[in-house]
FITORKOL-885086 format. One line per field, with one value per atom (N, C-alpha, C): residue number from 1; x, y, z. Coordinates in Angstrom, 3 decimals, decimal comma, padded with zeros to 6 digits. Layout:
BEGIN
num = c(NUM;...)
x = c(X;...)
y = c(Y;...)
z = c(Z;...)
END
This chain:
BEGIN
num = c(1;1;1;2;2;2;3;3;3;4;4;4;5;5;5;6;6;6;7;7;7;8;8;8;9;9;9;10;10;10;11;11;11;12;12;12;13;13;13;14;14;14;15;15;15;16;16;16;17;17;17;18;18;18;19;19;19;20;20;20;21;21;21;22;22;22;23;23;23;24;24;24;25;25;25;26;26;26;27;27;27;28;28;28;29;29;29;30;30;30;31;31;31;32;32;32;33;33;33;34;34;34;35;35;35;36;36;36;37;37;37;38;38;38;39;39;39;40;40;40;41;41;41;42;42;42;43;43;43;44;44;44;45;45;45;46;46;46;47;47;47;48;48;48;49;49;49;50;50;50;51;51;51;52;52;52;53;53;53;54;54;54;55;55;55;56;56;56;57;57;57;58;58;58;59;59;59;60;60;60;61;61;61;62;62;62;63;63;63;64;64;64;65;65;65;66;66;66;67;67;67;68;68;68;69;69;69;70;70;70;71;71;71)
x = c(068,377;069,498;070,690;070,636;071,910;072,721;074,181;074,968;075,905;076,615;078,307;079,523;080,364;081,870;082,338;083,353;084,894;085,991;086,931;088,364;089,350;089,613;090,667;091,995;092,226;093,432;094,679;094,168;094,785;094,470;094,995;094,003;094,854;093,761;093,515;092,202;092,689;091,402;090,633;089,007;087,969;087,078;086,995;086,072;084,861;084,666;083,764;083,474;082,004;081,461;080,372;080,300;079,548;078,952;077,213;076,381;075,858;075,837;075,055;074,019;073,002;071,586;071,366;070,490;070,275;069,175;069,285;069,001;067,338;067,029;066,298;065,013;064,853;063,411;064,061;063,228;063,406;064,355;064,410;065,270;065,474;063,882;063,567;063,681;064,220;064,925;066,144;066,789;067,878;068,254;066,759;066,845;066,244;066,574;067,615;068,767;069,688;071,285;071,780;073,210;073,683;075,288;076,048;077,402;078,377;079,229;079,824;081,671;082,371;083,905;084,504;085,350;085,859;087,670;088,386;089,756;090,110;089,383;089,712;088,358;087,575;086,206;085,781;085,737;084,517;083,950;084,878;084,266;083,951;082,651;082,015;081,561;082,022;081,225;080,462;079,504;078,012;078,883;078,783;079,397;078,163;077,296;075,945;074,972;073,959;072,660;071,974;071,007;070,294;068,867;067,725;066,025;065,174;066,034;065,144;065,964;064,540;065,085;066,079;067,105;067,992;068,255;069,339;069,802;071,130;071,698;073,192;072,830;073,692;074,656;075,889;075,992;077,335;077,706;077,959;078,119;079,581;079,963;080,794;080,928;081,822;082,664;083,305;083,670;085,438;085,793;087,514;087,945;088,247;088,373;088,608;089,217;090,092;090,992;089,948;090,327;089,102;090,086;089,790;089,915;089,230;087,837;086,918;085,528;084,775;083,485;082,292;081,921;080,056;079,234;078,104;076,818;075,862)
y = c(079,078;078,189;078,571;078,524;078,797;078,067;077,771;077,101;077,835;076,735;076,739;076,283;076,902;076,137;076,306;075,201;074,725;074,610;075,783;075,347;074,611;073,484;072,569;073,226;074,091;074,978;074,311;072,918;072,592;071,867;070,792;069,798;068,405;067,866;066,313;065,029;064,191;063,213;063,184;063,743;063,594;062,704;061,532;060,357;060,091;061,074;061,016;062,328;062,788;063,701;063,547;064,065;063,931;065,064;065,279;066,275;065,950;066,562;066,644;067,734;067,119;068,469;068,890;070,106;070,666;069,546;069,114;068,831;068,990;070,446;070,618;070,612;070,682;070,512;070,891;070,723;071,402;070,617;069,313;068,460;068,799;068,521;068,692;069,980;071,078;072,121;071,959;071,117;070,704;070,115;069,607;068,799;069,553;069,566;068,928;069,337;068,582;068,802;068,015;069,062;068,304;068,923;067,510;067,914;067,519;069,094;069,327;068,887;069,266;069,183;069,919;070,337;071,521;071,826;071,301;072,018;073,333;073,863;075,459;076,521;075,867;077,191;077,483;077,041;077,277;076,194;075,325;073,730;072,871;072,835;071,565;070,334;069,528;067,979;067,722;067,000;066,820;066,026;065,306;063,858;062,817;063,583;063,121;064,140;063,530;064,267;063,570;064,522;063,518;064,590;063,927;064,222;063,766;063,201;063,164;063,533;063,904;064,731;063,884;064,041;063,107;064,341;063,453;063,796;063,817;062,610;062,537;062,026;062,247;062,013;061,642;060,896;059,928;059,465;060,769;060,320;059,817;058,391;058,571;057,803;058,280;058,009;057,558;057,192;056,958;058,225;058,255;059,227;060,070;061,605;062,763;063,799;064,301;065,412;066,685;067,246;068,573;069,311;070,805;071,614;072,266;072,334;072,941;071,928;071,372;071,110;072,080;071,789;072,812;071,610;072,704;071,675;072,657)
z = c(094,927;094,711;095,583;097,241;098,037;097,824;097,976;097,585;098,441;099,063;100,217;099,340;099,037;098,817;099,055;099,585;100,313;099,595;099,469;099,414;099,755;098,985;100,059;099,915;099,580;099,586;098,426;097,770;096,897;096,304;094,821;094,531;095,129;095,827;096,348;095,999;096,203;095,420;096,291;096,368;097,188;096,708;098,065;097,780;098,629;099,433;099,597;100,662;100,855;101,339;102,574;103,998;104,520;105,139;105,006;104,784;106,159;107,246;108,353;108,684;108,510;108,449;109,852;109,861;111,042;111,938;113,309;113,964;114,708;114,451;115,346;114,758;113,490;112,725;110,663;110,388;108,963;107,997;107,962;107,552;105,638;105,195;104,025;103,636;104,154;103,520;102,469;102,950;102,307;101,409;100,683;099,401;098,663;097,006;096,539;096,863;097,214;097,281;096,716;095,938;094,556;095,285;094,937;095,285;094,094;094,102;092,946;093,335;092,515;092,582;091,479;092,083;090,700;091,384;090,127;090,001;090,081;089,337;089,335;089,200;090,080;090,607;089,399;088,334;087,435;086,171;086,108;085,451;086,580;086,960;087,917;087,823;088,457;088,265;089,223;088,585;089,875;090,164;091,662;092,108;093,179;092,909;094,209;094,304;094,363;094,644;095,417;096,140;097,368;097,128;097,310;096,884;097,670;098,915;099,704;101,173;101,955;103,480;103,928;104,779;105,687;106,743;107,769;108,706;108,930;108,175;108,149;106,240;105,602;104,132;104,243;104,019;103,445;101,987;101,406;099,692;099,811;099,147;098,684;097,136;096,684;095,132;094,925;093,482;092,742;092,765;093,470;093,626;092,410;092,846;091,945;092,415;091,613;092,031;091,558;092,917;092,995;094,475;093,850;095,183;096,020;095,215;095,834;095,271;096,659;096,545;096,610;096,566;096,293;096,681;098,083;097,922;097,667)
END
């Protein structure tokens, strides 16, 4: 279960997210990916999940105040 998170250094309404996979082979490594949002780094909201391979992701949402995403 690897997992990356981004600090937006404050809270702002994030509406949407874009996931660009590696290029050169191995697409379906990357699923499942579940993208989270969180005010204060430890209550998370799923906001998107993706289950199948891609290349580019373009989640977007109804906006939410979050400072830090997680994929």
């Amino acid at each position: 279960s690897p997992w990356v998170s981004f600090d937006l250094d404050r809270v702002v309404d994030v509406r949407e997210v874009t996931v660009v996979n590696r290029g050169d082979c191995c697409d379906d490594r990357a699923v499942p990916m579940v993208v989270e949002v969180s005010e204060d780094n430890a209550a998370w909201r799923e906001v998107g999940r993706r289950t199948q391979a891609f290349r580019r992701w373009e989640l977007r949402f109804e906006p939410v105040a979050a400072r830090w995403v997680r994929l």
